[in-house]
FITI-357769 format. One record per atom (N, C-alpha, C): x, y, z; residue in one letter. Coordinates in steps of 0.05 Angstrom, whole numbers, plus 5000, padded with zeros to 4 digits. Example, Ala and Ser with C-alpha at 12.3 -4.5 7.8 and 13.67 -1.06 7.14 Angstrom:
BEGIN
526448865156a
524649105156a
526449345156a
525749555142s
527349795143s
525850015157s
***
This chain:
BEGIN
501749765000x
500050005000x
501750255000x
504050305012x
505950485014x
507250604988x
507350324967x
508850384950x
506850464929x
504850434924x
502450444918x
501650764919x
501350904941x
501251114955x
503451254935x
506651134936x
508951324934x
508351464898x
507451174879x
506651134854x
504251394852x
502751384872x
500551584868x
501751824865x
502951954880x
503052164891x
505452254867x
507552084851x
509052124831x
507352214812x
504552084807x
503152114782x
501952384791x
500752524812x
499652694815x
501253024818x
504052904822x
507153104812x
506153224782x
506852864763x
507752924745x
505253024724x
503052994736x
500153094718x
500153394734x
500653524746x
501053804753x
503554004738x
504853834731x
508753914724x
506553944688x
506253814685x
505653684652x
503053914640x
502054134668x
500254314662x
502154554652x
503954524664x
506754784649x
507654644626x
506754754595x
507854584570x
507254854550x
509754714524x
508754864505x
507954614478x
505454764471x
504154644449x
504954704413x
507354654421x
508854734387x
506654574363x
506754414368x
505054284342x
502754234341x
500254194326x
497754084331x
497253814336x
494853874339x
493853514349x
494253444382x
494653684396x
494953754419x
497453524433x
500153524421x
502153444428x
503253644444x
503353544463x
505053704489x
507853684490x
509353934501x
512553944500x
513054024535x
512853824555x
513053924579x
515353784601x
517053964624x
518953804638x
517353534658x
515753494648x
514453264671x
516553034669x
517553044635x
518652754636x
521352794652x
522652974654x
524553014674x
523152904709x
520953004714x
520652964737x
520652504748x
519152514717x
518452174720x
520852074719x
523752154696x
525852024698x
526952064728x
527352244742x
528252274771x
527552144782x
524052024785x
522751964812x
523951624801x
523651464784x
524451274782x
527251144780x
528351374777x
531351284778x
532451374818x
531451494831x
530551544856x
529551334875x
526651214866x
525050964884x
526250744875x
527750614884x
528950374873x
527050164879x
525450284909x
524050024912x
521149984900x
521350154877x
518350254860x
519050044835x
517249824822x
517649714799x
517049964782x
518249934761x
518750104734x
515950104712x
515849894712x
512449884693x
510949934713x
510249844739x
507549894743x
507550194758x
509850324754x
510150624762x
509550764741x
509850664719x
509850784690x
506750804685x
505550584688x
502250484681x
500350684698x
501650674736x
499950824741x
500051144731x
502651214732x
503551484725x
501151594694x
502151334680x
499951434653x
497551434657x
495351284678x
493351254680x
492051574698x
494251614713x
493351854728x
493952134712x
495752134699x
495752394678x
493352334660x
492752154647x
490252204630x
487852264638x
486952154663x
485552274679x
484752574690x
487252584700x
487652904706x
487153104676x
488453024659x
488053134639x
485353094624x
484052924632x
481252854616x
479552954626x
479952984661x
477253174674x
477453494670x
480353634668x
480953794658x
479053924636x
480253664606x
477953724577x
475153764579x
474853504601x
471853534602x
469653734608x
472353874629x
471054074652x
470354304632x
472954364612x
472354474595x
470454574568x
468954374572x
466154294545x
466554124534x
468254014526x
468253714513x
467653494515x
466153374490x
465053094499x
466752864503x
465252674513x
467852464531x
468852364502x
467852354482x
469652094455x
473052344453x
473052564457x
473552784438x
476252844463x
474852744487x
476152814511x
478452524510x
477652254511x
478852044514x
480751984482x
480652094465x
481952084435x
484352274429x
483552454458x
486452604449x
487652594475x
487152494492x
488152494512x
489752134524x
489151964513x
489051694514x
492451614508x
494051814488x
496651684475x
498151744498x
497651884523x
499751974543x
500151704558x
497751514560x
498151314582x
500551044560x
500451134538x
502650944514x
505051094518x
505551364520x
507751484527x
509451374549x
508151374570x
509151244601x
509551004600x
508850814591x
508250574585x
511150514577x
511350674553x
513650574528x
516250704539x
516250964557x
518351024565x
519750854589x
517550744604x
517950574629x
519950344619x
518350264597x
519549974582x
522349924574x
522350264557x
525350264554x
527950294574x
526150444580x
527350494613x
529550254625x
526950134632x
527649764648x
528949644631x
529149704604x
530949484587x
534349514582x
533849784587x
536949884585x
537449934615x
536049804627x
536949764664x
538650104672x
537450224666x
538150524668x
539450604701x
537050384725x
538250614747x
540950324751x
541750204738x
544450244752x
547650324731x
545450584720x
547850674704x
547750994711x
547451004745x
547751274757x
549851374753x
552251224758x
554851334755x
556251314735x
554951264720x
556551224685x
553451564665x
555051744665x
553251904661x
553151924637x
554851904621x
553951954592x
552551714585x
552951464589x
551151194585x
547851254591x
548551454617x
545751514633x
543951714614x
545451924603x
544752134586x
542951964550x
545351764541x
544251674514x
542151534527x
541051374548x
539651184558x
537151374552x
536851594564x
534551724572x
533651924548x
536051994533x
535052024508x
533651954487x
534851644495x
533351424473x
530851334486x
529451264520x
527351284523x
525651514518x
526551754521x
524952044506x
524351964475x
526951944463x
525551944434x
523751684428x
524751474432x
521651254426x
519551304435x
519151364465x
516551414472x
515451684457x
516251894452x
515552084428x
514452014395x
517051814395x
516051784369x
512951544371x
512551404389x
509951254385x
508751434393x
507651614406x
505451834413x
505351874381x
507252014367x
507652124333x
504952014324x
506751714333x
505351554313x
502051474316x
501251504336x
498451494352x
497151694334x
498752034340x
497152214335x
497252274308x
498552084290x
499652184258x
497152184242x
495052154255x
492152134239x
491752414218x
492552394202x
490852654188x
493752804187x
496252814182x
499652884182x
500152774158x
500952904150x
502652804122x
506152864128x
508452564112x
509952544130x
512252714131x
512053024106x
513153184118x
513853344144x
509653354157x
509653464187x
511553244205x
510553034199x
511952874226x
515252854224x
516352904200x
519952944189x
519853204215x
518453394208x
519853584222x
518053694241x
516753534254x
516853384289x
518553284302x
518853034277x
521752884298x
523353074304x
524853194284x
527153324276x
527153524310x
524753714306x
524953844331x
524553714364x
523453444373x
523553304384x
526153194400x
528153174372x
530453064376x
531753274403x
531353404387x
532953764410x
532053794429x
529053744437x
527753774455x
528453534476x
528453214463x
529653104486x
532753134490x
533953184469x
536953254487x
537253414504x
534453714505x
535053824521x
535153724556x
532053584555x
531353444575x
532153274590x
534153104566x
536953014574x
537953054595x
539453224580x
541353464591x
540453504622x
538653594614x
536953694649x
537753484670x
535653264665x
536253104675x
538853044700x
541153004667x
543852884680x
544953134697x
544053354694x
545153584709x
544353564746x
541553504744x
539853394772x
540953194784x
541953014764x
543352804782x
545652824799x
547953014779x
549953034786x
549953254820x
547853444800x
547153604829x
546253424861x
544753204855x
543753094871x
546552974884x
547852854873x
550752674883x
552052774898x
552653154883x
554353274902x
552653394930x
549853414927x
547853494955x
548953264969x
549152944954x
549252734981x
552352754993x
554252914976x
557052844978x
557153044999x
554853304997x
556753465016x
554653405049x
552153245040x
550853165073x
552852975085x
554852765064x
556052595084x
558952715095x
559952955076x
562353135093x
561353245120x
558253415115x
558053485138x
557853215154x
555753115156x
556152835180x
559052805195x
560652705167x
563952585170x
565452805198x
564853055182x
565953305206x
563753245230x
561753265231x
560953315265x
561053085277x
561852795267x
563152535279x
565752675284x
566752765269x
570252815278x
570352975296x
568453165292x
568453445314x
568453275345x
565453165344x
565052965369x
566952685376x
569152635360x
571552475376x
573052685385x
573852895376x
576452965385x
574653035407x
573553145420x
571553245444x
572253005463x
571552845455x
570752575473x
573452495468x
576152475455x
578252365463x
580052595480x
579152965483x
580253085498x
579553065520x
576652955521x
575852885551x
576852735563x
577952485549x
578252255570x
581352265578x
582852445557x
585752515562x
584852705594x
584352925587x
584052915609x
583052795638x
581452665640x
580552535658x
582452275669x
584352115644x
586252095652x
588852175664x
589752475658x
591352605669x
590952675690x
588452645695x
587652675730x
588152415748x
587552245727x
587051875746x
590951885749x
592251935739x
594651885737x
596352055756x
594852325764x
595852465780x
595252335807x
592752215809x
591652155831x
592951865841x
594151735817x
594751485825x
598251565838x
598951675839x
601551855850x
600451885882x
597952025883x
597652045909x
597051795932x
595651585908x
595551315921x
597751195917x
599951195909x
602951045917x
603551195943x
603551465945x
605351555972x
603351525990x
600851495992x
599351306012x
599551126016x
599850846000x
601250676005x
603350566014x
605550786004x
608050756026x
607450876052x
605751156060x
605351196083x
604551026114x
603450816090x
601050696105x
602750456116x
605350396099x
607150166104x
608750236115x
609950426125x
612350646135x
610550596163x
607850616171x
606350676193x
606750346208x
605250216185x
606449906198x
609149856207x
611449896196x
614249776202x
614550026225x
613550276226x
613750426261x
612450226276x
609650146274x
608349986295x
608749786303x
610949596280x
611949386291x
613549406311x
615649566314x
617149686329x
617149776353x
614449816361x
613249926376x
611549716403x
610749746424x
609249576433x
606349686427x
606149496415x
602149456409x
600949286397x
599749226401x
597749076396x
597548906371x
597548696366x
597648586330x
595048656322x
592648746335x
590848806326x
591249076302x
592349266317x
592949566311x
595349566287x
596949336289x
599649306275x
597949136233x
595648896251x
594948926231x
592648996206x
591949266226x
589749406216x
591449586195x
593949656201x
596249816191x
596149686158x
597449406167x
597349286140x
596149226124x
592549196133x
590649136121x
589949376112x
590849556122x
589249846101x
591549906076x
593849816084x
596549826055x
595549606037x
594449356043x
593749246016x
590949326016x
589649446012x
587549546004x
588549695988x
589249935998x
590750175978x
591950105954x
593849825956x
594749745940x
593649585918x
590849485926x
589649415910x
587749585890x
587249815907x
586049975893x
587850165868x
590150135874x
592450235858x
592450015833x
591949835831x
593049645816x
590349695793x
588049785810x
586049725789x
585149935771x
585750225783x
586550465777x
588250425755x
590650285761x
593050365726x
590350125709x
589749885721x
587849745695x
586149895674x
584150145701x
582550305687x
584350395668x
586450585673x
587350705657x
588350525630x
590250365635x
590350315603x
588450155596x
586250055604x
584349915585x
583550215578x
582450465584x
581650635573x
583450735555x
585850705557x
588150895529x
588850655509x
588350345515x
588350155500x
585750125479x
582950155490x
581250125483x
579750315466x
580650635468x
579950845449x
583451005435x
584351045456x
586151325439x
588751195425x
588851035431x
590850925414x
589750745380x
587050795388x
586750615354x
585150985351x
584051145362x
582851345342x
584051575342x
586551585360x
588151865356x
589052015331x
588252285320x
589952465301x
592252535315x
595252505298x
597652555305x
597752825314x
596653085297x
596753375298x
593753485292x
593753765298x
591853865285x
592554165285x
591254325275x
591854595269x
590454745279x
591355035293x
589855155314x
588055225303x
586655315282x
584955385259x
582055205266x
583254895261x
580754705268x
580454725292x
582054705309x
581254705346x
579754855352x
580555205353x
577855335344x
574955235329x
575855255302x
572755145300x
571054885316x
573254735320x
571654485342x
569854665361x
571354765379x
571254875400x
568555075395x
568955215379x
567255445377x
563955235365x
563855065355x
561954925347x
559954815368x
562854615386x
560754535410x
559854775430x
561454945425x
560055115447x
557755255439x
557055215416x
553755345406x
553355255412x
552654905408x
551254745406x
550954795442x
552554735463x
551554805491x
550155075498x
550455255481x
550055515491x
546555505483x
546355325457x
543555305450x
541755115466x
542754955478x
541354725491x
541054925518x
542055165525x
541755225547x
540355475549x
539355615518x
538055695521x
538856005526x
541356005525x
542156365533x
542556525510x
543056725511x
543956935495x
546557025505x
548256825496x
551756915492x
552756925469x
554257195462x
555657245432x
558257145443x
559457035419x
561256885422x
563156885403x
566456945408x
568057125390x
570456995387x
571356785366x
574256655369x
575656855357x
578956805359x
579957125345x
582756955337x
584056915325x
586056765313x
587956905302x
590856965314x
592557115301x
593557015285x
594956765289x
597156605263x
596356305270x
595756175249x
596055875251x
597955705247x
597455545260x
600355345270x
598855055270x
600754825268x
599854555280x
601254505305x
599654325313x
600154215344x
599953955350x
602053825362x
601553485370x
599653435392x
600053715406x
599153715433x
595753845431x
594353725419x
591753925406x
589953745432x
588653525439x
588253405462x
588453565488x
590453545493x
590653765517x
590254025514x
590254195499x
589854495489x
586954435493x
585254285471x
583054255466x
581354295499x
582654095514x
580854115533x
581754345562x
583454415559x
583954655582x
583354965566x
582454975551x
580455125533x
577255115540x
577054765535x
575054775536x
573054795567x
575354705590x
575054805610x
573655075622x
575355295610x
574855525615x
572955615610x
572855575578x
569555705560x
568455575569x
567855335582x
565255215602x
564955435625x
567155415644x
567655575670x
564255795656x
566156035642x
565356295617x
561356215622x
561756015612x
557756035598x
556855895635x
557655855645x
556555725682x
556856095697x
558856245693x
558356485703x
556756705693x
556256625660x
553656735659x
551456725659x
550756455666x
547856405668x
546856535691x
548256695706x
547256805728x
546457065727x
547357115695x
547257455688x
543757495671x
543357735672x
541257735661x
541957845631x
543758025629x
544458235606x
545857935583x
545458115558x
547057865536x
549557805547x
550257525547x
553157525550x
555257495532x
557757515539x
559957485518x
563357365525x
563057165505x
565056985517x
567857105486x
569657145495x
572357195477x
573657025479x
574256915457x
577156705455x
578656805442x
581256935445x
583756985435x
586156915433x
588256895409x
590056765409x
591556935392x
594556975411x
596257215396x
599157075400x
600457175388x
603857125392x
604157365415x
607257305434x
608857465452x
610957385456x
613957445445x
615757435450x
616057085436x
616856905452x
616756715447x
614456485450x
612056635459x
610256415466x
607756435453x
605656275461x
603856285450x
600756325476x
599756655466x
597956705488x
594556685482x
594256535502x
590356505487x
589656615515x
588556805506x
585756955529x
583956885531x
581556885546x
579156755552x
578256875571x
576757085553x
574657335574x
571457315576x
570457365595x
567757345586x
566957605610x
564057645605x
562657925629x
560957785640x
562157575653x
559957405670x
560957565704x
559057375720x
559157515753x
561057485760x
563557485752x
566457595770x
567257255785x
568557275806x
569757115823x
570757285841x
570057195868x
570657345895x
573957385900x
574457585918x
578157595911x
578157405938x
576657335954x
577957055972x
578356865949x
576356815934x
576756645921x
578856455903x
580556685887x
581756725877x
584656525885x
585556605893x
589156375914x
587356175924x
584155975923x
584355815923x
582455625900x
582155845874x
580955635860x
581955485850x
584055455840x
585555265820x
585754985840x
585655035868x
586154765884x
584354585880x
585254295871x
582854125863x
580154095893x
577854035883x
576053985902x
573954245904x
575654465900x
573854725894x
572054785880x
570054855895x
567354915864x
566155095880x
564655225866x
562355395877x
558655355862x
559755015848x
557055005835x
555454825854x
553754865856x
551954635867x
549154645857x
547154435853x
545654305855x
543854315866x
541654535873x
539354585888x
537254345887x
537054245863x
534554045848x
536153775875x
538353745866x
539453435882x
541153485905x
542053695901x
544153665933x
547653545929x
548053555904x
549553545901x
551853745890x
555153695897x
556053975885x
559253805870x
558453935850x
559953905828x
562853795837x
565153605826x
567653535840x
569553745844x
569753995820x
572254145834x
574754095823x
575053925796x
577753905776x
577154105762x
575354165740x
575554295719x
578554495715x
578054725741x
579754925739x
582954815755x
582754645770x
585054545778x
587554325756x
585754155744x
586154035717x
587254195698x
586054455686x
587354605674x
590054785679x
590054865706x
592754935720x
594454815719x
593754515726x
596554325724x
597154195700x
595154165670x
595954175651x
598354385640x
597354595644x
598654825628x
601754805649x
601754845678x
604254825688x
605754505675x
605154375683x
606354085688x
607054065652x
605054005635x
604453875614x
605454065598x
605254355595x
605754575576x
608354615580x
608654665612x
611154855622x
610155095616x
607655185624x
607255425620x
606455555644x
604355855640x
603555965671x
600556015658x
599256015679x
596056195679x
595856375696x
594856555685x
594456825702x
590256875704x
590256985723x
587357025733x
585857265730x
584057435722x
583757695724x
581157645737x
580057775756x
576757735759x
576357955776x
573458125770x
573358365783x
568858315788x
568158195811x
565658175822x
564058285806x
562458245782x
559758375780x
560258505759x
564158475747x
564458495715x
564858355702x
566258115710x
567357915689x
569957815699x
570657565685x
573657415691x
575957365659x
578857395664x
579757405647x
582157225655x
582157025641x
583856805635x
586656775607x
588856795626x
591156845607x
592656665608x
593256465582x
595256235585x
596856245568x
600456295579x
602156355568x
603555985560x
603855955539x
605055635533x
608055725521x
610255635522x
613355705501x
611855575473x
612655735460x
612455595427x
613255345425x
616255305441x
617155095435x
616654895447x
613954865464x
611554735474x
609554645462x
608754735454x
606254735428x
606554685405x
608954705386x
607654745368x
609254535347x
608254425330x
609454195322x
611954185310x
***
């Protein structure tokens, strides 16, 4: 029934398309782009048979066209006699159609071009021949003759729609291809970072572990209790166990994604646009009014685009969380300039400031000031600490802080060139 439906609704296209025509010759032979529309739709529905798309297609144009005549004063013999050769047109074009197996000569276009030429002109020339009643065979010499031109033009058309059509699908699957790529590098800067945290943290569980064993070999030493001596020890293999499972997490996570989908480099040019992409896309899901300004002095590649990516993307998060609290439009700046030897990206926005207590202790992990009214919960407190110790540790660089209550915060990260850049 669907396909049935799809067949309908082609014929009711192409009997509307087929009302825009010019009537060069008598005997009410029509010159109209419908047959362009019919070669599309069937080279299109693959899952549409070819004749019985053709049959209905002819049955519904004569129709349409017959209630038309009729509507017009004409009697039904006068109505069905000149209107009858269109459903042999469709018929005979369908036929040829299917015989020269046309739709799988999409990508062979000139094959595709003579194919549809040669169903135009036969199905033309039997209409001719239908309507040659009362023609003598000079008129129909120079019918064909003009015919000929007419389907090359239509041709023509045609193969132009197609090609057009290939490059519409070529450029929906670039875009796709880019916002899959856009959304790995996102999700492989995330988990770099999130591992540069587990790795930092697994540092802090070795020197707990030795603390915890340093505590035992005092207590042995000591008079007390084997209870106490081996509560000592039982809390060092715990620790240690939990250490062991920690590095698992980690490399099954750098085994399991970044090492089969990592890009070697990328160029500050695309990072930006990553960057600047997903952050519509958040800025829209959230509903605000933030203008939003990347600014790019010189482009460069970078091995280190992963970590940039995400202590960037850190901030410009920080940026759109301090202004949701504003009422006025907001505005987030991303800048990137040369200085001396390094490479400086700013990151300003006119959100609500940051308190100057605040300040000497946000970067310390655990710190947040977000919380959770709906649940009760408050956010962990890496974001801005993660990014500090990227840029120190990982860059060898510095961050500097600007924030003034009730105007805005300005974020300055100085990296050496010969840090960055590939």
């Amino acid at each position: 029934m669907s396909k049935l439906k799809k067949m309908i609704t082609i014929g009711i296209c192409i009997s509307l398309v087929s009302e825009i025509y010019l009537n060069i010759f008598s005997g009410n032979f029509r010159i109209s782009f419908s047959v362009i529309i019919f070669s599309i739709s069937i080279l299109l529905f693959k899952d549409l048979k070819i004749i019985d798309t053709s049959i209905v297609t002819g049955i519904i144009v004569f129709l349409f066209r017959s209630i038309l005549f009729f509507s017009a004063g004409n009697n039904i013999r006068d109505v069905i006699n000149i209107n009858y050769p269109v459903i042999f047109f469709y018929i005979i074009y369908g036929f040829i159609f299917l015989i020269l197996n046309l739709r799988n000569k999409r990508n062979k276009l000139l094959l595709l071009f003579l194919g549809v030429l040669a169903c135009d002109l036969i199905a033309n020339f039997f209409e001719i021949l239908i309507r040659a009643r009362g023609m003598v065979n000079k008129e129909i010499l120079s019918i064909i003759t003009v015919l000929v031109v007419i389907a090359l033009v239509r041709s023509f058309i045609i193969i132009v729609i197609i090609k057009l059509l290939k490059y519409y699908k070529l450029l929906i699957i670039k875009t796709e291809h880019e916002e899959r790529y856009r959304r790995l590098v996102l999700l492989i800067s995330s988990l770099k970072s999130e591992i540069y945290f587990m790795k930092k943290n697994a540092d802090y569980i070795e020197n707990v572990m030795k603390n915890s064993y340093q505590l035992y070999e005092l207590l042995s030493k000591e008079n007390v209790t084997s209870d106490i001596k081996g509560l000592a020890l039982s809390i060092t293999k715990d620790v240690h166990e939990i250490k062991k499972d920690y590095a698992r997490v980690i490399k099954g996570i750098e085994n399991l994604s970044l090492s089969k989908i990592q890009y070697k480099s990328m160029s500050l040019k695309d990072i930006f646009t990553i960057l600047e992409q997903s952050t519509v896309k958040i800025i829209e899901g959230k509903n605000k009014s933030i203008e939003l300004l990347f600014k790019l002095e010189k482009n460069f590649r970078t091995k280190k685009h992963y970590a940039l990516i995400s202590i960037l993307r850190n901030i410009i998060n920080n940026s759109i969380e301090a202004l949701e609290q504003k009422k006025h439009i907001g505005k987030i700046e991303v800048r990137h300039f040369e200085e001396d030897n390094n490479h400086i990206f700013r990151i300003t926005d006119n959100g609500v400031g940051i308190k100057e207590s605040d300040i000497n202790i946000i970067f310390k992990p655990g710190f947040s000031t977000k919380f959770d009214f709906n649940t009760g919960d408050i956010y962990r407190g890496i974001g801005l600490s993660l990014v500090n110790d990227v840029v120190k540790d990982y860059f060898n660089g510095r961050l500097h802080l600007d924030s003034k209550m009730g105007e805005g915060t300005s974020f300055k990260i100085i990296i050496p060139k010969e840090n960055l850049e590939e």
